[in-house]
DRENNUVEX-564709 format. One record per residue (C-alpha): z, y, x. Coordinates in steps of 0.05 Angstrom, whole numbers, plus 5000, padded with zeros to 4 digits. Example, Ala and Ser with C-alpha at 12.3 -4.5 7.8 and 13.67 -1.06 7.14 Angstrom:
# residues 2
NODE    z    y    x
NODE 5156 4910 5246
NODE 5143 4979 5273
This chain:
# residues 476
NODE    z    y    x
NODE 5031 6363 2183
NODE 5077 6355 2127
NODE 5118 6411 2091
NODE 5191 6407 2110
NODE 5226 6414 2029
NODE 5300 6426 2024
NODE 5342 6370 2015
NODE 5380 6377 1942
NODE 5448 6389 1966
NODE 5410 6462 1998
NODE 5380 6475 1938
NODE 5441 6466 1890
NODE 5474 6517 1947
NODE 5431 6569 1943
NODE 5425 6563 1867
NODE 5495 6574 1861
NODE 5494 6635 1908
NODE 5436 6660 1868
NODE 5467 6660 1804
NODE 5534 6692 1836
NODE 5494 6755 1866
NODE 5469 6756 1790
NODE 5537 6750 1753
NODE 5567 6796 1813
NODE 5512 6848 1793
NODE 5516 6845 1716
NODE 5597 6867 1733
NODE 5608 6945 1722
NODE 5682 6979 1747
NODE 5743 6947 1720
NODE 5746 6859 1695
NODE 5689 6824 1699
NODE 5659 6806 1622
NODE 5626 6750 1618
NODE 5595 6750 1539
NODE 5537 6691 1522
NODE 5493 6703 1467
NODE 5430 6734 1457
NODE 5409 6804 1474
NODE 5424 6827 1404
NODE 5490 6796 1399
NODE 5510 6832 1460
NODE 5486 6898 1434
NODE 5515 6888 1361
NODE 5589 6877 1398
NODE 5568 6933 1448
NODE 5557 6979 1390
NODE 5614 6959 1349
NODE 5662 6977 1405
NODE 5627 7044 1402
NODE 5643 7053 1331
NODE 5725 7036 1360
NODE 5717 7089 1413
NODE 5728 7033 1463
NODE 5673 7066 1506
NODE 5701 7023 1576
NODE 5683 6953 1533
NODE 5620 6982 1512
NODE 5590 7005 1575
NODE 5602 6941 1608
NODE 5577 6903 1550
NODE 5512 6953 1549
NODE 5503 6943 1624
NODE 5515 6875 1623
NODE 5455 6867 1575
NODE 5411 6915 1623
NODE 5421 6872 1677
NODE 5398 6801 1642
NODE 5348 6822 1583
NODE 5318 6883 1619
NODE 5250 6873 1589
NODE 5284 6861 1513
NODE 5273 6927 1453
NODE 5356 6912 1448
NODE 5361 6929 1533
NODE 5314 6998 1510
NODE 5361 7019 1448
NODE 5425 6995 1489
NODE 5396 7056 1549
NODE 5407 7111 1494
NODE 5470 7080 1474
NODE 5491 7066 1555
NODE 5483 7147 1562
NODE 5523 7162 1504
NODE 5575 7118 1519
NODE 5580 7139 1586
NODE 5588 7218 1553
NODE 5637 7204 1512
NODE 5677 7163 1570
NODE 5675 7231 1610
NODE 5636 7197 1667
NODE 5588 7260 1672
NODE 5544 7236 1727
NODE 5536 7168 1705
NODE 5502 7200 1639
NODE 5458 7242 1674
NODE 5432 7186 1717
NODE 5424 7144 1653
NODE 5381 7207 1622
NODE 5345 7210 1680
NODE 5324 7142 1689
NODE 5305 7133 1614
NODE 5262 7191 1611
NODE 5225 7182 1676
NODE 5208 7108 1652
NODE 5202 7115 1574
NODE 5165 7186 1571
NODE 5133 7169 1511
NODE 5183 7134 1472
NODE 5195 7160 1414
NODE 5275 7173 1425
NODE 5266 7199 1491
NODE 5288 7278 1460
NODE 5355 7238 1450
NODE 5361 7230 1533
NODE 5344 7301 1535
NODE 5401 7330 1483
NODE 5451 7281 1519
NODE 5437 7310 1591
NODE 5447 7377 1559
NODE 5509 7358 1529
NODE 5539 7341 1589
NODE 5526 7400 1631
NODE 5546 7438 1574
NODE 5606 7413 1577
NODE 5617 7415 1659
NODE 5608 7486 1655
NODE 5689 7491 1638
NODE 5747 7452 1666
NODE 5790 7409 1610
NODE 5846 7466 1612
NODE 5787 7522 1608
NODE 5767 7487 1542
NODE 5831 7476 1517
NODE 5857 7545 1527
NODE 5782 7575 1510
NODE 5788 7617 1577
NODE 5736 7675 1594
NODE 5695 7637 1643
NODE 5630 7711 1639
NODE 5649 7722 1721
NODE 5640 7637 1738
NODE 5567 7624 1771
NODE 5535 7589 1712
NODE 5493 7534 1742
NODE 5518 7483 1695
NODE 5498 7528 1640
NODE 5422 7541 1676
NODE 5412 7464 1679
NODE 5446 7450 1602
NODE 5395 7517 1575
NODE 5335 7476 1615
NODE 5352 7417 1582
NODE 5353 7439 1518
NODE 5298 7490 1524
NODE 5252 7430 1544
NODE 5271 7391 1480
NODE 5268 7446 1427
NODE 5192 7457 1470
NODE 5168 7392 1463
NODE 5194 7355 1413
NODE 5203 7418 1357
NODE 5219 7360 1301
NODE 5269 7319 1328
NODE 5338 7316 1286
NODE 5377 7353 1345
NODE 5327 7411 1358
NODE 5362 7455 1310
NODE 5438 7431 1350
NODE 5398 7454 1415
NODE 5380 7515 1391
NODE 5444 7533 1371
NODE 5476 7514 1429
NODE 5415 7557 1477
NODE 5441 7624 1434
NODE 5509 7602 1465
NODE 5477 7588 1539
NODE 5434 7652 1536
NODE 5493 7696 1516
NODE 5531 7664 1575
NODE 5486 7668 1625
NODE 5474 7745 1602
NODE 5551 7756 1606
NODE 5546 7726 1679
NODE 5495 7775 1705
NODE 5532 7834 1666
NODE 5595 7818 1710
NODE 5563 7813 1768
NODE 5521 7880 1758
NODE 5602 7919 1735
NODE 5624 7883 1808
NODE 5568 7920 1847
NODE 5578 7993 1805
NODE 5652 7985 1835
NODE 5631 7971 1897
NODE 5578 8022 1900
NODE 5513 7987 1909
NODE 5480 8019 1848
NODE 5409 7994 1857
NODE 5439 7922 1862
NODE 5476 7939 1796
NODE 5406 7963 1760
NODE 5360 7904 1786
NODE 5422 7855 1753
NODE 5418 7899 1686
NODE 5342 7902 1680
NODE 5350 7820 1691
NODE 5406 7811 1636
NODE 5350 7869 1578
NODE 5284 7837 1607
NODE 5308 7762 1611
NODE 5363 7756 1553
NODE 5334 7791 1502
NODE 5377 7789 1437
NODE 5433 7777 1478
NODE 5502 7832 1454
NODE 5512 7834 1538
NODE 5440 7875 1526
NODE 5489 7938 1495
NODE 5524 7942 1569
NODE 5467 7924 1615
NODE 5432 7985 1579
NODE 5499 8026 1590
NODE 5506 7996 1671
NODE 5428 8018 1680
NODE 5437 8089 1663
NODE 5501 8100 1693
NODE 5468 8063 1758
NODE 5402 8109 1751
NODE 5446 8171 1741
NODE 5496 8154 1802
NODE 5434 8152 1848
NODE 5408 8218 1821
NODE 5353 8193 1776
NODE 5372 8225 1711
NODE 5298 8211 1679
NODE 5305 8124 1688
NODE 5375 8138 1658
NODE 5355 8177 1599
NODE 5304 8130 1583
NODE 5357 8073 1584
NODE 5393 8120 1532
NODE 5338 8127 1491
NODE 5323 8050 1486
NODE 5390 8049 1464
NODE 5391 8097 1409
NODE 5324 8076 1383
NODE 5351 8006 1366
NODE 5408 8038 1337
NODE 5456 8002 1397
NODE 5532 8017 1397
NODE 5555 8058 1453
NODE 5607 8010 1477
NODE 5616 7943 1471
NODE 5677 7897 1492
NODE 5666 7832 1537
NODE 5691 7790 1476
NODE 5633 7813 1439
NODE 5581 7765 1464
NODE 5619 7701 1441
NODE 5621 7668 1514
NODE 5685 7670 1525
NODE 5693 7591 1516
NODE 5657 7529 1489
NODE 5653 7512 1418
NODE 5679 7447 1406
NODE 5635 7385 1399
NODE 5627 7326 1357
NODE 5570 7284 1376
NODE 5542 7218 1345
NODE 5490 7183 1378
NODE 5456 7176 1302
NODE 5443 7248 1295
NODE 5466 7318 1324
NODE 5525 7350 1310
NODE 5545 7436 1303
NODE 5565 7476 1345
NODE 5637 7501 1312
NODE 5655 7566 1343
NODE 5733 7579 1346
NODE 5736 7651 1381
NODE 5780 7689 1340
NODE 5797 7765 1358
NODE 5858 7794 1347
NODE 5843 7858 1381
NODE 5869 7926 1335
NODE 5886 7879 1274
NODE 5956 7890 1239
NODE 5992 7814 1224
NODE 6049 7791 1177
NODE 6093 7731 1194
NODE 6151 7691 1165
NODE 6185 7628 1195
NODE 6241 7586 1208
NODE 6297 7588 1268
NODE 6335 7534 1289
NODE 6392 7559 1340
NODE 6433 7519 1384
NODE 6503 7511 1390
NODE 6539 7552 1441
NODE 6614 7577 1469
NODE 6631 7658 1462
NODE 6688 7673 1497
NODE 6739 7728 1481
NODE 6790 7777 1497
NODE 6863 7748 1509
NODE 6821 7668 1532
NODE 6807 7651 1458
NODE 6743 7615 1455
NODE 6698 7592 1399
NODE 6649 7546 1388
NODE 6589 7566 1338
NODE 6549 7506 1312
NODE 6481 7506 1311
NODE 6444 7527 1243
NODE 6373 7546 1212
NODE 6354 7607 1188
NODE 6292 7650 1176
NODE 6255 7701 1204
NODE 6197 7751 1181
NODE 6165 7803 1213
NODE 6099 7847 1230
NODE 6060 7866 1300
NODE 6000 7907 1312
NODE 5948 7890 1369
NODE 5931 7939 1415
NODE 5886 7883 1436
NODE 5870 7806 1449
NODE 5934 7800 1486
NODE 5981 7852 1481
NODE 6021 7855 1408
NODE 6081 7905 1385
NODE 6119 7895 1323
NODE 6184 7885 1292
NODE 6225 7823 1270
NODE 6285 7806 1220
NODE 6325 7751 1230
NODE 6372 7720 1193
NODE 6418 7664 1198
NODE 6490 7616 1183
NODE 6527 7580 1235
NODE 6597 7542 1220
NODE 6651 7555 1281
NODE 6717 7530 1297
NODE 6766 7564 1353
NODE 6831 7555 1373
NODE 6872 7623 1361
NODE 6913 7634 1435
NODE 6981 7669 1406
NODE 7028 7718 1456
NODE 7073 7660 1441
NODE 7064 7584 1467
NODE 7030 7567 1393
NODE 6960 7564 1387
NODE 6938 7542 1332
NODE 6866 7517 1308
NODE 6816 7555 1251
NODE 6745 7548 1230
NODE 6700 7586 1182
NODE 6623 7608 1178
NODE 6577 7656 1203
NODE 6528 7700 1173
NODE 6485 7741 1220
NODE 6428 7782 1220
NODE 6386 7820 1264
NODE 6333 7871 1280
NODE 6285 7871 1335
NODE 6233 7916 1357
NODE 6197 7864 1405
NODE 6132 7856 1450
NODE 6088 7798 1458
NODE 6041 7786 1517
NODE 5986 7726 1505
NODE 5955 7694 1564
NODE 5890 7683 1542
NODE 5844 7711 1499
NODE 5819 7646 1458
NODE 5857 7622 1400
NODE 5901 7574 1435
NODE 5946 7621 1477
NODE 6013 7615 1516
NODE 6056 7677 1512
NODE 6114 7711 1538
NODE 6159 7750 1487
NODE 6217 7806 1491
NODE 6252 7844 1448
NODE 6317 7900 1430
NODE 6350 7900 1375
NODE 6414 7905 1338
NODE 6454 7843 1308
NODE 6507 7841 1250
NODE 6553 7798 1244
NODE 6594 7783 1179
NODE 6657 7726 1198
NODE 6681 7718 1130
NODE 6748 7732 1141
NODE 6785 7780 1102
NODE 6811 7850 1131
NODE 6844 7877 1073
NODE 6887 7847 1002
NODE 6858 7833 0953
NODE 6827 7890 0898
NODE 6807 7889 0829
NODE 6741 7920 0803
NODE 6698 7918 0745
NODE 6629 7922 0733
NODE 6569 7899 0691
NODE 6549 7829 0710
NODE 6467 7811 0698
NODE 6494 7741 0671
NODE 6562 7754 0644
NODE 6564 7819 0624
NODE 6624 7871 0639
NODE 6673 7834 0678
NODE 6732 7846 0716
NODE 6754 7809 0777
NODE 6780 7799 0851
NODE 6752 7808 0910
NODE 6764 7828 0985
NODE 6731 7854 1044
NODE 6709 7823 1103
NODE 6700 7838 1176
NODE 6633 7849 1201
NODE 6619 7864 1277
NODE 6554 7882 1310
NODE 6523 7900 1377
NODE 6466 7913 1414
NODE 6420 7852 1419
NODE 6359 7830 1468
NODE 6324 7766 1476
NODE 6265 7741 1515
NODE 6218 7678 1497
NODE 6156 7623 1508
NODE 6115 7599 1466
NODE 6051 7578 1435
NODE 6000 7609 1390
NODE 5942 7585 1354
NODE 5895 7627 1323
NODE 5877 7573 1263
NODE 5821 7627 1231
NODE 5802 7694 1225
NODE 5864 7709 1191
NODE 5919 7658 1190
NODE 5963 7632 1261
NODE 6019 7584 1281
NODE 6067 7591 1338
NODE 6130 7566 1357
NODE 6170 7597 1417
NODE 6229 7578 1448
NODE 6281 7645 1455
NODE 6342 7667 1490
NODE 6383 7724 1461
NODE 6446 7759 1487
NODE 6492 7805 1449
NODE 6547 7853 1457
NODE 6595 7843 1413
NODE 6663 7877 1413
NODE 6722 7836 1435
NODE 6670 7785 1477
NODE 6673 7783 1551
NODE 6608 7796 1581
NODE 6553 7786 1530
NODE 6555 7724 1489
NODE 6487 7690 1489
NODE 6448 7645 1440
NODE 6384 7603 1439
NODE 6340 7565 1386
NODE 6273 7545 1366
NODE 6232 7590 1331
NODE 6168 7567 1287
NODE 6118 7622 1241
NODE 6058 7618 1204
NODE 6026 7684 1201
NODE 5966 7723 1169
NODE 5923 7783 1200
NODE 5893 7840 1167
């Protein structure tokens, strides 16, 4: 019996559908691109927007070309660049997937330890929220399984493919990992010593010396184990944790900062080749600073005794100072100030008259002031305060004229007028905010923002003044 065939208008309809579930399936998120041109002009534009940092273009361009030259070498290269693109853009599970999918069907290609470092990278990086790596936040008493699946990652690059350009970046980065992970186990073995469960506290020691060897965490697990042993009566376990100790010459205490896991180094990755991991941990703890800077103050209204008011201008100034750290966060120190502001007032007389004046300022003052940083990292907020005394020097005269003599560096002996004038002072406190970055071992930048009251005579209630305040500092 014959074949029924479909008439041509059904075929040109289901042709059309056909290629619309295609086109529909080469779209990714966001405007449909529609590029013609060969598989290698599609991955030379999807490339150059990677070289822009237009990683949106370039994974729909790379996609794009998955989807209708799967079979072509470009579709293979444009994979590894798909994953990269797709780390860069911050879409974390997307570049796993991509890893994933690569290495499970190209196990012997010869990039493939590229799909490895990228999956590392990115659970590297999930391991600490944006503000966490901004801030460089202690992250030790976080469960680390981010950090378990980056270390796996890496270790099973640096295992199997030993020569490839970012085995050395992995290992680097699995010192980091290790140390973290250590620091993880450390916290958790200090949590069960304060609560008591001492054997708990020695199995989680013996895993941080048996399973992170090399690790600086090693110094307190060692310290953890004998104080567990010793709690639950069994001085012989602790003294041999003591000896291990001593006999590889171990300090006896070691701070949490020690192990370097207190954030993420930065990163700068290229899909061409590995990049280093740049640590930027920078301890203030017991270190003695210097700073100068410059203030900027605000204009404000002080009034006075008898309803005179005056209005100081704003001015600039300069400040210097020194702090010592009893540790990471807390400093004490001491800070000059010094400054000129122009004013103008209007003089209220015992009779109707008033009449108008206007002069300068010069003030200085003397705090002894605290400074509490939030974080431990090199990019801190803080909170400041400070007490003080402040001098005040109006410029106007409080006495005639007198003549004096003396020898002049320039001139020699001269003779001429001058005249006193009226300085006031009072006690002075101030609180602030601000920001500090710890640029290097030894030099810093903050800026704060600062509020200071003082009590000057004649004032009603206690005049108060704010400003800008910016330093660059260096520790020693």
């Amino acid at each position: 019996m014959p074949v029924d065939t479909p008439s041509r208008p059904r075929l040109v309809v289901l042709s059309v559908l056909v290629a619309a579930l295609a086109v529909s399936g080469c779209k990714s998120r966001g405007d449909e691109v529609d590029i013609k041109g060969s598989a290698e002009s599609i991955y030379r534009d999807a490339r150059a927007d990677i070289r822009s940092s237009n990683y949106p273009t370039a994974i729909k361009k790379l996609e794009l070309l998955e989807a209708r030259f799967p079979f072509s070498e470009s579709a293979k290269q444009g994979q590894l660049d798909l994953m990269y693109a797709y780390y860069k853009n911050r879409e974390a599970e997307s570049a796993i997937d991509q890893a994933d999918q690569f290495i499970r069907e190209n196990p012997t290609h010869p990039r493939v330890d590229y799909a490895y470092f990228i999956k590392g990278l990115v659970y590297f990086e999930s391991g600490a929220t944006f503000l966490e790596r901004t801030f460089r936040a202690d992250i030790a008493k976080r469960p680390p399984q981010e950090a378990r699946k980056a270390f796996q990652s890496f270790q099973t690059l640096v295992q199997q493919y030993p020569k490839s350009p970012y085995a050395a970046d992995a290992r680097q980065r699995m010192i980091y990992l290790r140390n973290r992970l250590a620091d993880y186990e450390v916290s958790v073995a200090r949590y069960y010593m304060k609560r008591g469960a001492y054997v708990g506290a020695a199995n989680r020691a013996r895993n941080v010396i048996e399973g992170y060897d090399g690790a600086p965490a090693v110094v307190v697990a060692l310290q953890i184990t004998a104080d567990a042993y010793r709690k639950l009566g069994m001085e012989d376990l602790a003294k041999v944790a003591d000896d291990v100790r001593a006999a590889n010459n171990l300090p006896d205490t070691i701070g949490p900062a020690a192990s370097g896991s207190a954030s993420a180094p930065g990163l700068a990755m290229s899909p061409e080749a590995g990049g280093q991991v740049r640590n930027g941990a920078t301890a203030r703890n017991q270190r003695w600073e210097a700073r100068v800077g410059l203030t900027s103050a605000n204009s404000t209204d002080v009034d006075f005794e008898g309803g005179t008011t005056a209005t100081i201008d704003g001015g600039t100034g300069f400040t210097a100072g020194f702090a010592y750290h009893y540790n990471d966060r807390i400093q004490v120190g001491s800070t000059f100030t010094y400054d000129q502001k122009d004013y103008s007032a209007v003089l209220v007389g015992d009779q109707p008259d008033n009449f108008p004046i206007s002069g300068s300022l010069d003030s200085m003052t003397l705090m002894v002031d605290a400074a509490y940083s939030f974080l431990t990292g090199p990019l801190t907020p803080f909170v400041s305060a400070g007490l003080g005394w402040t001098w005040v020097d109006t410029n106007i005269t409080n006495a005639p004229p007198d003549i004096g003599c003396w020898w002049n560096p320039w001139w020699g002996y001269i003779c001429t007028s001058y005249q006193n004038t009226k300085t006031v002072d009072g006690l002075a406190y101030e609180l602030g905010l601000g920001l500090r970055y710890d640029y290097s071992y030894n030099l810093f930048v903050d800026g704060s923002y600062k509020m200071k009251w003082v009590d000057f005579e004649n004032a009603t209630g206690s005049p108060s003044f704010d400003g800008l305040q910016l330093n660059l500092g260096w520790k020693f």
